[in-house]
C-alpha positions in Angstrom: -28.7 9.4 47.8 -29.9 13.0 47.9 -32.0 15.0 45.6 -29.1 17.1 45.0 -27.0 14.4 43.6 -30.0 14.3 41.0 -30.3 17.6 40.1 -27.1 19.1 40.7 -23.4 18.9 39.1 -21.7 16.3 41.0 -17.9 17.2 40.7 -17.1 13.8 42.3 -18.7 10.8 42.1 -18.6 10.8 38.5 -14.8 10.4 38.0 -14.9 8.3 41.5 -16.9 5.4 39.9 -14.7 5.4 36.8 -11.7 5.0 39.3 -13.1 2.4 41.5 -13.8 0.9 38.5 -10.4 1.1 37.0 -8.3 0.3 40.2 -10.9 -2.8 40.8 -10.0 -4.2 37.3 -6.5 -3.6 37.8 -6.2 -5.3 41.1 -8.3 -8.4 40.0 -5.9 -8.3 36.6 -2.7 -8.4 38.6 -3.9 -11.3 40.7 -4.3 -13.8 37.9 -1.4 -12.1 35.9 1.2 -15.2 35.1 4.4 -14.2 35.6 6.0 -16.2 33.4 3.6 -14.9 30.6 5.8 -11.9 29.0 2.1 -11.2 26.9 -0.1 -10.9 30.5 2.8 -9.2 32.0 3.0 -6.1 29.4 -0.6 -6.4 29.4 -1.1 -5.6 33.1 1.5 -2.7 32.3 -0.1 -1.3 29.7 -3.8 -1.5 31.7 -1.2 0.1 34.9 0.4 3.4 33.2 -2.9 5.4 32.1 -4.4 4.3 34.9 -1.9 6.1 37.1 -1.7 9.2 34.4 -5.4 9.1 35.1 -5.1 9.1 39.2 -2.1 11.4 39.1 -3.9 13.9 37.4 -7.2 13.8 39.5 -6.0 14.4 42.3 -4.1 17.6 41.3 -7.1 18.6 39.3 -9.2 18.2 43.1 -6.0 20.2 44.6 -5.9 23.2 42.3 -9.5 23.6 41.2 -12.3 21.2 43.4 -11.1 21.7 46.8 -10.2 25.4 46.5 -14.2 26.7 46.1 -14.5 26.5 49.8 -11.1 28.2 50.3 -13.2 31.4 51.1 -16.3 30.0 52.9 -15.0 26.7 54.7 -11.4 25.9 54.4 -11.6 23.4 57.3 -13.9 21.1 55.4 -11.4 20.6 52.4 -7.9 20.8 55.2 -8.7 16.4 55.4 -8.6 15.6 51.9 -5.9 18.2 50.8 -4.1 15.9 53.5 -4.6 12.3 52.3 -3.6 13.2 49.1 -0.4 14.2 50.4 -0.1 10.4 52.2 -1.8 8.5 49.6 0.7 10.5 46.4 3.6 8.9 48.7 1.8 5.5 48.6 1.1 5.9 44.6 4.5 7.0 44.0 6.0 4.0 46.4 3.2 1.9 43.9 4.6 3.5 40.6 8.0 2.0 41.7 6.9 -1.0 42.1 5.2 -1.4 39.2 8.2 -0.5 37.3 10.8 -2.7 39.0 8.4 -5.8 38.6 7.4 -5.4 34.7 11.2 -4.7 34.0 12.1 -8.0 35.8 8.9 -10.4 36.2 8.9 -13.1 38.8 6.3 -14.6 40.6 6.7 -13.7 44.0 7.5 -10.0 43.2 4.4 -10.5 41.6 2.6 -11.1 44.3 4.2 -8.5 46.0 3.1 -5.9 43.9 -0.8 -7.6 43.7 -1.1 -7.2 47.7 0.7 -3.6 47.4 -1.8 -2.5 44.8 -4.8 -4.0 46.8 -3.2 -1.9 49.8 -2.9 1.0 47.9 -7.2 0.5 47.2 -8.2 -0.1 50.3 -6.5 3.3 51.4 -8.1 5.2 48.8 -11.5 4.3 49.0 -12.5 6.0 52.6 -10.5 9.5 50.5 -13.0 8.9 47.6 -16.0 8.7 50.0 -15.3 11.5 52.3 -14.6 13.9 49.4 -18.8 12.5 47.7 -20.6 12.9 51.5 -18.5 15.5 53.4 -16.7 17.8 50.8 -19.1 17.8 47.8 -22.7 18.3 50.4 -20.8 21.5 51.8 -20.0 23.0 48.3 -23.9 22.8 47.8 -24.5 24.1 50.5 -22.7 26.9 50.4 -22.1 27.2 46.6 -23.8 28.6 43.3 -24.2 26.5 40.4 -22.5 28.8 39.0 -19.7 29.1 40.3 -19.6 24.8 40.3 -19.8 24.8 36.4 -16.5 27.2 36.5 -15.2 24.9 38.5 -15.6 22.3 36.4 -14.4 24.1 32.9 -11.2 25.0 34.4 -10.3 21.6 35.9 -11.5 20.3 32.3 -9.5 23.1 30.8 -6.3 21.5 32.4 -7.2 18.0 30.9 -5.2 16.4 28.3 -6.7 14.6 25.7 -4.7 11.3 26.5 -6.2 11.4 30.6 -9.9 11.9 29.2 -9.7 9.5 27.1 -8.6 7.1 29.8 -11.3 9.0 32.0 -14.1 8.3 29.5 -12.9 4.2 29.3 -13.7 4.2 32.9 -16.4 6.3 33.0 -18.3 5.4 30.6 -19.1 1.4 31.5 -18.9 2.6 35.6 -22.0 4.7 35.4 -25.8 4.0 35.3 -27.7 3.8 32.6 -29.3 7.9 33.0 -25.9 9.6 34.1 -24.3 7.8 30.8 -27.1 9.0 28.8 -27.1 13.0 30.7 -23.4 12.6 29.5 -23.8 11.9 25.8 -26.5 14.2 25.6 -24.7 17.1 26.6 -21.5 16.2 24.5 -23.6 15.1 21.2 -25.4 18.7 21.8 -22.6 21.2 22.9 -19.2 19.7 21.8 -17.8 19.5 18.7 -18.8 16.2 16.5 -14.8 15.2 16.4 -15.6 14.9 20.5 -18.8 13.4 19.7 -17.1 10.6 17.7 -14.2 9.9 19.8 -16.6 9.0 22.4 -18.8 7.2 20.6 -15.4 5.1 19.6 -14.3 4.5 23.5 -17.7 3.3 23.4 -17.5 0.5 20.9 -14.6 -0.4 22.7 -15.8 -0.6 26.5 -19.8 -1.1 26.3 -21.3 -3.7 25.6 -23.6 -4.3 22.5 -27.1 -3.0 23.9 -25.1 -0.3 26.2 -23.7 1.0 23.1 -26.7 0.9 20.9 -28.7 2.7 23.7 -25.7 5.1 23.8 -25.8 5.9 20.1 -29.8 6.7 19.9 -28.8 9.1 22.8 -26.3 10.9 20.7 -28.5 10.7 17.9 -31.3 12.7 19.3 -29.5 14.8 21.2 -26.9 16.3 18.4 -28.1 19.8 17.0 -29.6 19.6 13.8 -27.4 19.8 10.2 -28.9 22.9 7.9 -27.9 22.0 4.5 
């Protein structure tokens, strides 16, 4: 780890830890789902479809906003990763599929099928996630304001429905270290609104566990602007 990954808005890693986190999950849940279970089996579905909402729409997030702020400084950096997601939307589509076929008509070796697809799937994303953390995101601070990184940011959150952040922050917010989680619900408890604020805080109840949560809530305590009566 760098000093700039301490001091400076990471645009990746963030989001890549909540995925990791999420696809890890949902591969160890669809190796001990029971087929034969009609509860486990629309559980792993219902674990599977935000999930992909979630991947679908990072990676068109990194395609329209991330990758693009070296479009006029270092286009060759970004060429790579513009080009997996190509290859690795063909695999996740290919997935999708899957997915649906099996949960519509469980059986057990479909089942595993699907469990060594989805494990396939994984182990093609992970090198993508860590080229874009050491390769893409060191040029952009290299050759990028932190300015122009913050916009950046607000218009890939601008293009974030409510339903994907909320999947985001489930990920997110049990997949990061104990100062990154607090840095986050700091800056929410002081700059967005308290319905934001609470929402959070509710993910939170539902994802952390007791002292994570109780830590979490201090945080959002001390951090929130004061109330003039």
């Amino acid at each position: 780890m760098t000093a700039d990954t301490l001091v400076r808005d990471d645009l990746f890693t963030h989001i890549h830890k909540a995925l990791r986190l999420g696809l890890f999950e949902l591969t160890a849940q669809a190796g001990r789902t029971d087929w034969a279970d009609p509860a486990e089996v629309a559980a792993l579905g219902e674990r599977w479809r935000p999930l992909l909402a979630l991947l679908r729409a990072h990676t068109e997030h990194e395609d329209r906003h991330i990758l693009r702020i070296l479009d006029g400084v270092d286009p060759e950096t970004t060429e790579p990763a513009g080009e997996q997601h190509r290859d690795l939307d063909d695999l996740l589509d290919d997935l999708a599929d899957r997915f649906t076929a099996v949960l519509a008509a469980p059986d057990p070796s479909a089942g595993l099928d699907l469990y060594r697809d989805l494990a396939r799937f994984v182990a093609s994303y992970l090198p993508h996630l860590h080229g874009e953390e050491t390769v893409v995101m060191a040029r952009v601070w290299e050759l990028c304001g932190d300015e122009e990184i913050a916009l950046t940011r607000a218009r890939f959150m601008a293009d974030t429905t409510p339903d994907v952040m909320a999947t985001t922050l489930e990920y997110m917010l049990p997949a990061l270290d104990r100062p990154t989680r607090h840095a986050l619900v700091a800056r929410l408890a002081a700059t967005a609104p308290p319905p934001v604020l609470q929402g959070l805080l509710q993910i939170g109840e539902r994802v952390l566990d007791p002292a994570a949560l109780a830590d979490v809530r201090v945080v959002a305590v001390a951090a929130a602007p004061p109330v003039h009566g």
